[in-house]
TORGUFI-319078 format. One line per field, with one value per atom (N, C-alpha, C): residue number from 1; atom name; x negated, y, z. Coordinates in nm, 2 decimals, always signed. Layout:
N
pos = c(NUM_...)
site = c(CA_...)
xx = c(X_...)
yy = c(Y_...)
zz = c(Z_...)
This chain:
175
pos = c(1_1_1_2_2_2_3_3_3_4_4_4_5_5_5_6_6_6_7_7_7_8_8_8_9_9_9_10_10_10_11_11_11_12_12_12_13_13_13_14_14_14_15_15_15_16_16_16_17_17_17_18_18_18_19_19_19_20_20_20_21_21_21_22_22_22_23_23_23_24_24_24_25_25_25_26_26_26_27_27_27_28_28_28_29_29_29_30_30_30_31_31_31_32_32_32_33_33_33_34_34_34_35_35_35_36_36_36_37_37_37_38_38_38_39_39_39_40_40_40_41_41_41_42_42_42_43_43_43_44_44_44_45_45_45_46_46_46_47_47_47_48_48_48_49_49_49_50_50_50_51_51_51_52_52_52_53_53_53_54_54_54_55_55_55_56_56_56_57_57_57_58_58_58_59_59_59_60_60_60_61_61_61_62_62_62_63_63_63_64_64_64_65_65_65_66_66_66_67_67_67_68_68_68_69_69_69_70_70_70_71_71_71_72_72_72_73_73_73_74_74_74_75_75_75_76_76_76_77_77_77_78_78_78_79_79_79_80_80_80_81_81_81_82_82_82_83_83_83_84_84_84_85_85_85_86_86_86_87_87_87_88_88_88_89_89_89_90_90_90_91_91_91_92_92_92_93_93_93_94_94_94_95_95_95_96_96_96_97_97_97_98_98_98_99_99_99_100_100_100_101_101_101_102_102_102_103_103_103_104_104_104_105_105_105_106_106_106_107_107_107_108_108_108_109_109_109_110_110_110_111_111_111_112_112_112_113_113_113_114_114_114_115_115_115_116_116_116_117_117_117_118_118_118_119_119_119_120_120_120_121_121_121_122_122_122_123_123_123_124_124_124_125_125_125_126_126_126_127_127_127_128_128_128_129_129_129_130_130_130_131_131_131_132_132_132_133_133_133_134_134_134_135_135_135_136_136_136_137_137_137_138_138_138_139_139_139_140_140_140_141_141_141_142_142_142_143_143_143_144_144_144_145_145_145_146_146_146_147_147_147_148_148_148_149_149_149_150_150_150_151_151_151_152_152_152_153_153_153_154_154_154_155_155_155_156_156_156_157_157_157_158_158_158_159_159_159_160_160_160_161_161_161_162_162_162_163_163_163_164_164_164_165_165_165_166_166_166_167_167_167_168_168_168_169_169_169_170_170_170_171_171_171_172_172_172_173_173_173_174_174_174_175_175_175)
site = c(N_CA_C_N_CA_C_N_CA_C_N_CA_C_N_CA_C_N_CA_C_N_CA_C_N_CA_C_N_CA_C_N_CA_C_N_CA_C_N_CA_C_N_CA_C_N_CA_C_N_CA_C_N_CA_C_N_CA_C_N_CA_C_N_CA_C_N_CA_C_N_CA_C_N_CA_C_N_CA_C_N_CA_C_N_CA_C_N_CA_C_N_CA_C_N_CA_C_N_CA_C_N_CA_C_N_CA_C_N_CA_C_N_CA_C_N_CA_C_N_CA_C_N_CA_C_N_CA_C_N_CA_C_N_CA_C_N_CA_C_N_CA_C_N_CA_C_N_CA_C_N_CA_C_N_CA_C_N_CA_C_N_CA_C_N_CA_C_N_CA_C_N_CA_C_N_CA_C_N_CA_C_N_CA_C_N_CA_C_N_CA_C_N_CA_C_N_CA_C_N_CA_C_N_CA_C_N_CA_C_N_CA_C_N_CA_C_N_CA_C_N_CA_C_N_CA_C_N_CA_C_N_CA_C_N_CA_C_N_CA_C_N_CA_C_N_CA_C_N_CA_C_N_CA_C_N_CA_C_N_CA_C_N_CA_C_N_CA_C_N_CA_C_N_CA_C_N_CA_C_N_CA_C_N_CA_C_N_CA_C_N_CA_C_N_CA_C_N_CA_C_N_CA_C_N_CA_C_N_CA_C_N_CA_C_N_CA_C_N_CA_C_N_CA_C_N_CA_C_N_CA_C_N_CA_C_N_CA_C_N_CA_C_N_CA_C_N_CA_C_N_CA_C_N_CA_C_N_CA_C_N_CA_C_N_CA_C_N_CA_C_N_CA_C_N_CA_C_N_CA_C_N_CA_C_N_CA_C_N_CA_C_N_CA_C_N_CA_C_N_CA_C_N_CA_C_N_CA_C_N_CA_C_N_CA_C_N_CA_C_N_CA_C_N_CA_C_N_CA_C_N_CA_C_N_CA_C_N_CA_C_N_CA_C_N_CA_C_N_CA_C_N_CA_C_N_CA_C_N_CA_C_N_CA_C_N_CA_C_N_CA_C_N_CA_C_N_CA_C_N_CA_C_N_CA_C_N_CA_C_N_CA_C_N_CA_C_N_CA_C_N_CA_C_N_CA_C_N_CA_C_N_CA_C_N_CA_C_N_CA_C_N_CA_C_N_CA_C_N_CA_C_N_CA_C_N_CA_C_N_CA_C_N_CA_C_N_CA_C_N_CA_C_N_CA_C_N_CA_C_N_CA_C_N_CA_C_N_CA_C_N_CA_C_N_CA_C_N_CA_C_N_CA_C_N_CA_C_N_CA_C_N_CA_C_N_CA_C_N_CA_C_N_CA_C_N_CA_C_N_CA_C)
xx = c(+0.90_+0.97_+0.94_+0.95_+0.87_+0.99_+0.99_+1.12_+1.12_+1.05_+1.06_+1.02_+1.10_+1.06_+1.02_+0.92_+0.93_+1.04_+1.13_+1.22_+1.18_+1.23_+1.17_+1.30_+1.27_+1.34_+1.29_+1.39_+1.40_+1.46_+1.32_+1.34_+1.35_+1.46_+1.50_+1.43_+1.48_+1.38_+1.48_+1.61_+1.69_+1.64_+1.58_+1.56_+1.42_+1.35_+1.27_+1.23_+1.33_+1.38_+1.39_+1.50_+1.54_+1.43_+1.33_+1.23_+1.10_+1.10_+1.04_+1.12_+1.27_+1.33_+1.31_+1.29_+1.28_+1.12_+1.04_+0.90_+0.84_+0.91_+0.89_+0.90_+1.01_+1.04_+0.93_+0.88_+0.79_+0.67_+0.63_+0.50_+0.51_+0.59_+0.57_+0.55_+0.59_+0.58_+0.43_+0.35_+0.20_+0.15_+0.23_+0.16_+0.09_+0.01_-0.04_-0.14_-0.18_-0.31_-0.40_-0.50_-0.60_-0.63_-0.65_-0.65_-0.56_-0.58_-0.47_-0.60_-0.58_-0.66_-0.56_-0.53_-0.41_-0.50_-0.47_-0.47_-0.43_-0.55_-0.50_-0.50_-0.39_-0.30_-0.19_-0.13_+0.00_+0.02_-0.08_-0.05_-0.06_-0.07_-0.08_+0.05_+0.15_+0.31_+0.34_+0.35_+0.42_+0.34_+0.21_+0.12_+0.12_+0.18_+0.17_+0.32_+0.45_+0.50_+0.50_+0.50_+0.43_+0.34_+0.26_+0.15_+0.25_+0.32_+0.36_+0.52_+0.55_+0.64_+0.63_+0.47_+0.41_+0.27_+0.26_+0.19_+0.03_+0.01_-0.14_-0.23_-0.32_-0.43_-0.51_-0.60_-0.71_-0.67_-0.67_-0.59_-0.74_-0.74_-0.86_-0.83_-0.90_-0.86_-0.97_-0.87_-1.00_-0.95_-1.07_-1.01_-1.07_-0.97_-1.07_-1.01_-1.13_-1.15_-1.16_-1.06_-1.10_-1.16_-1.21_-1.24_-1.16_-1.15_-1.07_-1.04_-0.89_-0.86_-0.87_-0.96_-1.00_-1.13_-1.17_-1.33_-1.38_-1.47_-1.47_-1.47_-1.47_-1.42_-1.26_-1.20_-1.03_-0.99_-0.89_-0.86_-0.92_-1.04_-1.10_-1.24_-1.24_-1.34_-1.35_-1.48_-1.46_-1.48_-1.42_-1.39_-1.48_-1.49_-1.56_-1.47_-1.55_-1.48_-1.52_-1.46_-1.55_-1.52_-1.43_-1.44_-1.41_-1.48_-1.46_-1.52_-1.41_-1.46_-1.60_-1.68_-1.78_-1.75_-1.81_-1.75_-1.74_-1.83_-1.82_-1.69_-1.62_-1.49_-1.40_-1.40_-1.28_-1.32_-1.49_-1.52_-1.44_-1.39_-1.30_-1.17_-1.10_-1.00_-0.90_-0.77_-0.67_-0.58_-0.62_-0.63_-0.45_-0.42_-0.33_-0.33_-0.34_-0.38_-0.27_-0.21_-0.07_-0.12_+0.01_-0.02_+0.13_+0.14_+0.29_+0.32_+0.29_+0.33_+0.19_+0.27_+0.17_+0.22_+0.14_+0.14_+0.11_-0.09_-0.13_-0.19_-0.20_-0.26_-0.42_-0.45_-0.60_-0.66_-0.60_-0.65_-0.68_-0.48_-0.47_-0.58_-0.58_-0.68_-0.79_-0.87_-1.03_-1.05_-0.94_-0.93_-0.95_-0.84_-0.85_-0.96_-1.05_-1.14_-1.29_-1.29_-1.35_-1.40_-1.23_-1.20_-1.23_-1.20_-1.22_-1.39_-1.46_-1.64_-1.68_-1.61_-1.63_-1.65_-1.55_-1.51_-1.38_-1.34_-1.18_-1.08_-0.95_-0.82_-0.72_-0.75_-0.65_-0.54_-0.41_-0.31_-0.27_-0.20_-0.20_-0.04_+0.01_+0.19_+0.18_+0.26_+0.33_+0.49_+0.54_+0.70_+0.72_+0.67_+0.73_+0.66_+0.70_+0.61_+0.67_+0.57_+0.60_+0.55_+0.64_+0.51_+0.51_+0.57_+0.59_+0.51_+0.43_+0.30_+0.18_+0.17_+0.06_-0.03_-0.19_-0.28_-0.28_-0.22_-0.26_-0.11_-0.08_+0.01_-0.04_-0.09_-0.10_-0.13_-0.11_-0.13_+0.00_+0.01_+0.11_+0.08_+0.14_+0.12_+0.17_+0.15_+0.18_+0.29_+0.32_+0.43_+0.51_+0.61_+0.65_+0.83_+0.87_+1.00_+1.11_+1.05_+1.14_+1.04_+1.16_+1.05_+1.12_+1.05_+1.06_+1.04_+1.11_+1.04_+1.02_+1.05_+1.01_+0.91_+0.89_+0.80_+0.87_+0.84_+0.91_+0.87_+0.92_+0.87_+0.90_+0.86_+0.90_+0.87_+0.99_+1.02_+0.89_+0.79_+0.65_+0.65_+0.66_+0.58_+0.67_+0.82_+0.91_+0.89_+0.84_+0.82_+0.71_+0.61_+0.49_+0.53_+0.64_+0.67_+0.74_+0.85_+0.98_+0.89_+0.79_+0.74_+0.66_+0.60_+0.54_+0.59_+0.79_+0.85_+0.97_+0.84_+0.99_+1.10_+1.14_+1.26_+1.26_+1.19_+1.17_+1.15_+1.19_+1.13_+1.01_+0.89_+0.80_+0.90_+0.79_+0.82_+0.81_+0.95_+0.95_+0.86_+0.84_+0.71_+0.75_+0.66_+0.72_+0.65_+0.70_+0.66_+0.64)
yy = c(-0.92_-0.91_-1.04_-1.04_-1.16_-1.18_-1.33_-1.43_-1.36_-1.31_-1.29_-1.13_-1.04_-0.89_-0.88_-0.75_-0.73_-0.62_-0.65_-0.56_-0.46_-0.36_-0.21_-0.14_-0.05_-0.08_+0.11_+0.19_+0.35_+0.33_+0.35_+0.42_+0.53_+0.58_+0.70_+0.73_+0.91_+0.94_+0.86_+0.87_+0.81_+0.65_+0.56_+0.46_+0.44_+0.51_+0.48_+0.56_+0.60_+0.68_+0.55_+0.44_+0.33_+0.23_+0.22_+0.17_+0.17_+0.30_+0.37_+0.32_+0.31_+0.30_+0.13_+0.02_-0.09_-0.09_-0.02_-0.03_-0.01_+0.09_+0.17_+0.05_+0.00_-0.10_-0.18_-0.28_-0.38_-0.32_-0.19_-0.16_-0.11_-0.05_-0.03_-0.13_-0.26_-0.38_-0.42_-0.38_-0.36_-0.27_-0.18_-0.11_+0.01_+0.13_+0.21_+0.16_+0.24_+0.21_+0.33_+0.28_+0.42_+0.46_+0.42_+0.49_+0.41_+0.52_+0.47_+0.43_+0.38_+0.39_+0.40_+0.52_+0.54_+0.45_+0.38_+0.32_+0.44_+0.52_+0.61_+0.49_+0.59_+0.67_+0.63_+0.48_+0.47_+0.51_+0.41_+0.46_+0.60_+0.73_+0.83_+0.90_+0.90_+0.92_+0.87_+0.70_+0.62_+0.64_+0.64_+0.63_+0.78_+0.88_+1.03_+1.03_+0.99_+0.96_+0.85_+0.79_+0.66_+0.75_+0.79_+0.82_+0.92_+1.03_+1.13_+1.06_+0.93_+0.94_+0.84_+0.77_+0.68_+0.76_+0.89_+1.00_+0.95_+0.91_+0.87_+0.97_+1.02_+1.14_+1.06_+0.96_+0.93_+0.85_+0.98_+0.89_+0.90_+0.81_+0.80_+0.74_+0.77_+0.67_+0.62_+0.53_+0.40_+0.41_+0.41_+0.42_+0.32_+0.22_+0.08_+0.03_+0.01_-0.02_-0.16_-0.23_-0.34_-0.36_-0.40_-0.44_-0.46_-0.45_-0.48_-0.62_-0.66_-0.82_-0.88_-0.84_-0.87_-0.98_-0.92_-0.96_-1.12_-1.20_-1.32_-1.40_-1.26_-1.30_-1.28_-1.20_-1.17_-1.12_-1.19_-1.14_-1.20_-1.27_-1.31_-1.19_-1.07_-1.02_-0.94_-0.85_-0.82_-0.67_-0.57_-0.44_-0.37_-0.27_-0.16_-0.05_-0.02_+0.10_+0.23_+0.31_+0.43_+0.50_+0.51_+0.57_+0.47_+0.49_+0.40_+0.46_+0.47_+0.52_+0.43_+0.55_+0.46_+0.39_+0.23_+0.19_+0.26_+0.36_+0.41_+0.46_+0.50_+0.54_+0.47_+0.37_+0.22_+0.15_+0.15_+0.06_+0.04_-0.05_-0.08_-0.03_-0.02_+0.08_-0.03_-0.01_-0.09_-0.02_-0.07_-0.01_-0.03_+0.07_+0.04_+0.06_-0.03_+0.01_+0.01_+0.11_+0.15_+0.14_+0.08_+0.11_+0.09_+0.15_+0.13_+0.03_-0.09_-0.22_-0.32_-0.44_-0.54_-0.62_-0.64_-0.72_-0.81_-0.78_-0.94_-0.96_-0.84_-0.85_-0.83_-0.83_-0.74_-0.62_-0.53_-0.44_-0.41_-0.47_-0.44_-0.54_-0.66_-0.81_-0.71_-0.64_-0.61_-0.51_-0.44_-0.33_-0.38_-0.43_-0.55_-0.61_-0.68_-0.74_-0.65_-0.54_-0.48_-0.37_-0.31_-0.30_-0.37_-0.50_-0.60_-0.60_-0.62_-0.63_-0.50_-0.43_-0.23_-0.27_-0.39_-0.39_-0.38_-0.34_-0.31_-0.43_-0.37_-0.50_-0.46_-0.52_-0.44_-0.54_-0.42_-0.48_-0.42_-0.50_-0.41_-0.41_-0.28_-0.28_-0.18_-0.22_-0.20_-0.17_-0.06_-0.05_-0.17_-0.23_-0.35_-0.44_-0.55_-0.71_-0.78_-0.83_-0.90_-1.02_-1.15_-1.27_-1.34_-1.30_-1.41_-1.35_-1.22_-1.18_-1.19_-1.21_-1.24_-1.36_-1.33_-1.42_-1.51_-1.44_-1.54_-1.58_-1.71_-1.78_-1.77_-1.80_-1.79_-1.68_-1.57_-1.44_-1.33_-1.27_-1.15_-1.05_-0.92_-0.81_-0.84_-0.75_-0.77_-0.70_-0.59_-0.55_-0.56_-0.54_-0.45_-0.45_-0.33_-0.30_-0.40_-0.42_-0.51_-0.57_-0.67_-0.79_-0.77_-0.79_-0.75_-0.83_-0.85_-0.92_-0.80_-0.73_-0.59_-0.49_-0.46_-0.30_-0.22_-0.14_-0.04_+0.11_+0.18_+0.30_+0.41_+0.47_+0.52_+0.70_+0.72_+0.93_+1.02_+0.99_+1.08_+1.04_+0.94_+0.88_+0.90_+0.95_+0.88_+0.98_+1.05_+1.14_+1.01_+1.00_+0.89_+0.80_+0.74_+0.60_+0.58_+0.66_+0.69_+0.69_+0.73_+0.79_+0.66_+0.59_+0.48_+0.35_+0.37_+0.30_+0.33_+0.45_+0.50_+0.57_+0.55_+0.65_+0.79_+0.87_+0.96_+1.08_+1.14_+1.23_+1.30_+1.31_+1.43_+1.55_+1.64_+1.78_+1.85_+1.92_+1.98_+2.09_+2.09_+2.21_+2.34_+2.47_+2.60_+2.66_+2.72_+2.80_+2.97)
zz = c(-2.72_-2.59_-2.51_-2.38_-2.31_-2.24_-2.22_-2.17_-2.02_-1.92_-1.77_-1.78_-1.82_-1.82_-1.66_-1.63_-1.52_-1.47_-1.33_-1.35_-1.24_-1.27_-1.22_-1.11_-0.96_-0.91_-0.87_-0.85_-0.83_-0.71_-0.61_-0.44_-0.45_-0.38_-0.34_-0.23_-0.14_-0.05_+0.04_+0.08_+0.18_+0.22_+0.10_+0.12_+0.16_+0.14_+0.25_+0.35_+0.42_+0.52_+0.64_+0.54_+0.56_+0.65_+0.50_+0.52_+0.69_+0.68_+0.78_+0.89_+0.90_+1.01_+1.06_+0.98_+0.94_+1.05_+1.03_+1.02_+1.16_+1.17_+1.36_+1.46_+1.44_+1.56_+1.54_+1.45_+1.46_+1.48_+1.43_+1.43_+1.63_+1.67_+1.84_+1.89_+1.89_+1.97_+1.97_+1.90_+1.93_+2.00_+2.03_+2.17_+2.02_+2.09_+2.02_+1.91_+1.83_+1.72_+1.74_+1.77_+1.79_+1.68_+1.53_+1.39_+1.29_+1.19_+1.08_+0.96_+0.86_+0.75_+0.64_+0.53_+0.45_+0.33_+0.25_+0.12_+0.03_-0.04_-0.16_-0.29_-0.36_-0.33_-0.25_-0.31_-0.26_-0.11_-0.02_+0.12_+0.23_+0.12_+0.20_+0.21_+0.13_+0.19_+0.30_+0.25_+0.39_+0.52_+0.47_+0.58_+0.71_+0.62_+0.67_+0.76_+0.72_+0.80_+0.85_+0.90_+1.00_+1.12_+1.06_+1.17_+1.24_+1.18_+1.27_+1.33_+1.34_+1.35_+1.47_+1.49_+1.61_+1.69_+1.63_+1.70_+1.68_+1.56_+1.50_+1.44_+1.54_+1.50_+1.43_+1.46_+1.35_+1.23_+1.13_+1.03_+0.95_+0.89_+0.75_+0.64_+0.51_+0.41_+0.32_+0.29_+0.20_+0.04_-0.04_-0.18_-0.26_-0.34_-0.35_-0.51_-0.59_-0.71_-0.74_-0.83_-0.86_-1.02_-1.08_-1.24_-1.32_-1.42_-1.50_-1.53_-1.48_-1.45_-1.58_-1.70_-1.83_-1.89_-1.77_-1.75_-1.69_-1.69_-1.67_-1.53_-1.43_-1.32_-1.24_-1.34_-1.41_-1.24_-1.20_-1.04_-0.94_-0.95_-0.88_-0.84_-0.91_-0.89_-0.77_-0.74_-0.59_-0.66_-0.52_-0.56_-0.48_-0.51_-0.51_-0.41_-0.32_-0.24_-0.24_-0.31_-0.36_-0.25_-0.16_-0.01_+0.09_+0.21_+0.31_+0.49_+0.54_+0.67_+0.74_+0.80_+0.83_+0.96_+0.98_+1.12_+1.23_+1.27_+1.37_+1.41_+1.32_+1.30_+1.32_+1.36_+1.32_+1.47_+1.51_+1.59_+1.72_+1.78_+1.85_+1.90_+1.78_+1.78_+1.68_+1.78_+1.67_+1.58_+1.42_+1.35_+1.30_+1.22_+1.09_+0.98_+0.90_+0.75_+0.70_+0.58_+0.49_+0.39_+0.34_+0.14_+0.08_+0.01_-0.05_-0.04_-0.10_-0.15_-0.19_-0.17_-0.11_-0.27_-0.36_-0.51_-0.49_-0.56_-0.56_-0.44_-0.30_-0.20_-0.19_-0.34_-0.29_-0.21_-0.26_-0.21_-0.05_+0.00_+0.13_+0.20_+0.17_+0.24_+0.22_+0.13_+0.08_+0.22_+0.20_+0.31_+0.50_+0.49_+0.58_+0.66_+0.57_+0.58_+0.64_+0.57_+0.56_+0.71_+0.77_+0.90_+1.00_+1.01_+1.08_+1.10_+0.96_+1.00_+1.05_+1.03_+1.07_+1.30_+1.32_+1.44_+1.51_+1.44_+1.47_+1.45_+1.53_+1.53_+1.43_+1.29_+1.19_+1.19_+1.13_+1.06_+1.00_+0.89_+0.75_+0.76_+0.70_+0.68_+0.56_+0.45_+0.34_+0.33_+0.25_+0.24_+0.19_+0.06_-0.01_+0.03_+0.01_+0.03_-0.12_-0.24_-0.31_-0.32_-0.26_-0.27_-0.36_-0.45_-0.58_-0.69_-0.65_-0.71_-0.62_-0.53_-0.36_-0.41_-0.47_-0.47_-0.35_-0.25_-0.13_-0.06_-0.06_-0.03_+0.12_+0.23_+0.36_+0.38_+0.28_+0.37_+0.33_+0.46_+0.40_+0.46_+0.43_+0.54_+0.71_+0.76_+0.92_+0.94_+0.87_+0.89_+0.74_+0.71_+0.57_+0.58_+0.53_+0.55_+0.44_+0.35_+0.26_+0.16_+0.12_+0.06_-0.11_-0.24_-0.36_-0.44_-0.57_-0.67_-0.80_-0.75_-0.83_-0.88_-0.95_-0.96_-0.93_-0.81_-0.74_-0.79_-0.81_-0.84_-0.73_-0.62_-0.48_-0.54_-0.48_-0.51_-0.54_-0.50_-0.53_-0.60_-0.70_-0.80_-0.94_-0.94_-1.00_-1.10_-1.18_-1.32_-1.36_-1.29_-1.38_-1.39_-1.30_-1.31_-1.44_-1.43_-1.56_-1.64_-1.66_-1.82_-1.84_-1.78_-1.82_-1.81_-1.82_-1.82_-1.98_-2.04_-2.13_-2.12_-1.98_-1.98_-1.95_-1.95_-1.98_-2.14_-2.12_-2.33_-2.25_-2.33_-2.30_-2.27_-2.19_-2.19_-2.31_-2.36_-2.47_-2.48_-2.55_-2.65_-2.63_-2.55_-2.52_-2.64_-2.75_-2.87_-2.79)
């Protein structure tokens, strides 16, 4: 057992209902976004309401692989985007990129970054913000509904989450 367990945290749908409600206000005060980019998997929940809830037709998504943080470039290594809208798509268009939750902040920054060279004016928003897992101290998301020191486990997710938290029994056996 390890002296700093990580502690685990069961979102309900009401709460990020919450969240969303948290989210609207700051994300209007930018004026419209001409596309979305959803972060699969996490970011296509939040990201699906969001868009319909700020009236966002071009939604696209990016799907982004990192290495295994094992290896001798550990979380320093660079990822792989096994989907990625092509710029034309993005080109001068302000963008919004979603993703559940913002950890070590790879993914959403790679994503990010990547928008930006595409042409576009990104900003990235997350339900959670964790910065006490955030590789990057001067960076954070642009938007995010609440801030965490948690592993969150959010209502789509919560049979996989449970189970790879133990608290679940397998599905019993149909004879």
């Amino acid at each position: 057992m390890t002296d700093n367990p990580l502690r685990h945290e069961l979102i309900t749908w009401p709460d990020v209902d919450k969240l969303i409600d948290v989210l609207l206000p700051q994300l209007r005060s930018v004026g419209s976004f001409g596309a979305m980019v959803l972060i699969t998997r996490g970011g296509v929940i939040p990201g699906g309401m969001l868009a319909e809830a700020l009236k966002i037709t071009h939604l696209l998504t990016a799907a982004v692989d990192f290495p295994s943080t094992t290896g001798s470039a550990g979380l320093m290594a660079w990822p792989s985007f096994l989907q990625f809208p092509d710029d034309d798509l993005l080109r001068g268009r302000t963008t919004l990129i979603v993703d559940d939750v913002w950890g070590s902040g790879r993914t959403s920054t790679a994503v990010r970054e990547r928008v930006l060279s595409a042409g576009a004016t990104p900003y990235t928003c997350v339900l959670h913000f964790n910065p006490y897992r955030s590789m990057f101290k001067k960076a954070k998301p642009d938007f995010y509904g609440g801030v965490t020191d948690a592993y969150i486990v959010y209502p789509w997710e919560i049979d996989r989450g449970l189970r790879n938290m133990g608290m679940l029994t397998p599905d019993p056996e149909v004879n």
